[in-house]
C-alpha positions as CSV (number, residue, x, y, z in Angstrom):
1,X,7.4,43.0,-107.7
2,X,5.2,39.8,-107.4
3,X,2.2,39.9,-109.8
4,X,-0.6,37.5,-108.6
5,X,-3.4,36.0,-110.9
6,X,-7.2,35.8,-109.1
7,X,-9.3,33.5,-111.4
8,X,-12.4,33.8,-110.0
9,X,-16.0,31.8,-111.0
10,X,-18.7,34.4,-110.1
11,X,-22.3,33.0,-109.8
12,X,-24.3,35.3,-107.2
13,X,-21.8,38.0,-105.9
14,X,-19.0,40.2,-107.6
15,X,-16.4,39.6,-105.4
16,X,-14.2,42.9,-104.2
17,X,-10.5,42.4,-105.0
18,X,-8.3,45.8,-105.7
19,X,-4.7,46.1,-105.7
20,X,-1.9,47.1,-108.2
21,X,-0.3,44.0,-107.8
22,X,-3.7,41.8,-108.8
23,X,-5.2,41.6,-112.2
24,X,-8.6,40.0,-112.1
25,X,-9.9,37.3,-114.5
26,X,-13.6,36.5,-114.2
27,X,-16.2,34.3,-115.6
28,X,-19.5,35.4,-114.7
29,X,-22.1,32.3,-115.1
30,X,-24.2,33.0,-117.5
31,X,-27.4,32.1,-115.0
32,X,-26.2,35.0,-112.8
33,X,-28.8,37.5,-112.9
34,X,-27.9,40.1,-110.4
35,X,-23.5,40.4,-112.1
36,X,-22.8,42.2,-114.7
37,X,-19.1,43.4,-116.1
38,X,-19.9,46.8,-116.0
39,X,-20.6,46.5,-112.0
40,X,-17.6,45.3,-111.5
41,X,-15.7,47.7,-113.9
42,X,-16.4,50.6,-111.7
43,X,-15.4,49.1,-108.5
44,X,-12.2,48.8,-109.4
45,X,-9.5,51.1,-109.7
46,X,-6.0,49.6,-109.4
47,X,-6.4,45.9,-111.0
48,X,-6.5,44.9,-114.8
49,X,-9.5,43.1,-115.2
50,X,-10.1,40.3,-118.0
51,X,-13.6,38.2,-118.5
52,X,-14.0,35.4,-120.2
53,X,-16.8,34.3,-122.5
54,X,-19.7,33.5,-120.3
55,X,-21.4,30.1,-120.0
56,X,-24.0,28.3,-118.0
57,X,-21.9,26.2,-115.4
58,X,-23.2,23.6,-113.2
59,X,-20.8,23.3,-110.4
60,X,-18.5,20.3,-109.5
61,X,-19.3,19.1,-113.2
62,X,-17.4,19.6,-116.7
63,X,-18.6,22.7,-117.7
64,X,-16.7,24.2,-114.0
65,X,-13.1,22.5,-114.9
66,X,-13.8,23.8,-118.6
67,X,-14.3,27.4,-117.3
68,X,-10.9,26.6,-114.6
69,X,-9.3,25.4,-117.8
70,X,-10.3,28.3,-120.0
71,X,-9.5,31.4,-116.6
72,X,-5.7,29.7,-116.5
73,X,-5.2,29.8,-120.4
74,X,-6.0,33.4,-120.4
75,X,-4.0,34.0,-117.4
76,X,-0.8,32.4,-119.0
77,X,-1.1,34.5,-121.7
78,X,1.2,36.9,-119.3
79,X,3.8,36.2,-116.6
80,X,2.5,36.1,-112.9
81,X,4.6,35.1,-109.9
82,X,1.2,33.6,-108.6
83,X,-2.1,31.4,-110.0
84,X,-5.2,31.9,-107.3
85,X,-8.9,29.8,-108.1
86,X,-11.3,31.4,-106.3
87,X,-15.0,31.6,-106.5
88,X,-17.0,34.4,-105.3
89,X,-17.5,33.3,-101.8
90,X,-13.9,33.7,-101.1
91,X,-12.3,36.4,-99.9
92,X,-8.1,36.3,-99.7
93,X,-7.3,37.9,-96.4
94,X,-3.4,37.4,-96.4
């Protein structure tokens, strides 16, 4: 069974992935107001999700390749057949 990775930068939205093949790793931007873990904790049912430590991130700087850098290292920590960067805009229809 193919295990896939979504490393995902959230900033206004918590974005709604499920599946038992998809573990979840999130940063949350520290200037989000309106996402919270716990939100997104109780959406899900089927995925394993992971967060890393949140920071303030100003986007298409540093501090958004740091947080890239940070979602992959975390993610290698276990074997996936795939790697997916993804913001919370996007939503993975196939």
């Amino acid at each position: 069974m193919n295990k896939h990775a979504y490393l995902i930068l959230v900033q206004n939205q918590l974005p709604l992935l499920d599946h038992a093949r998809v573990d979840l790793y999130i940063h949350i931007d520290k200037k989000a107001k309106k996402c919270r873990p716990e939100s997104l904790k109780s959406l899900v049912k089927e995925s394993k999700i992971f967060f890393i430590n949140s920071t303030a991130v100003s986007y298409g700087s540093y501090t958004q390749i740091q947080c890239q850098f940070e979602l992959m290292r975390q993610a290698a920590k276990q074997k996936y057949s795939y790697y997916h960067f993804l913001s919370d805009c996007d939503l993975p229809l196939r």
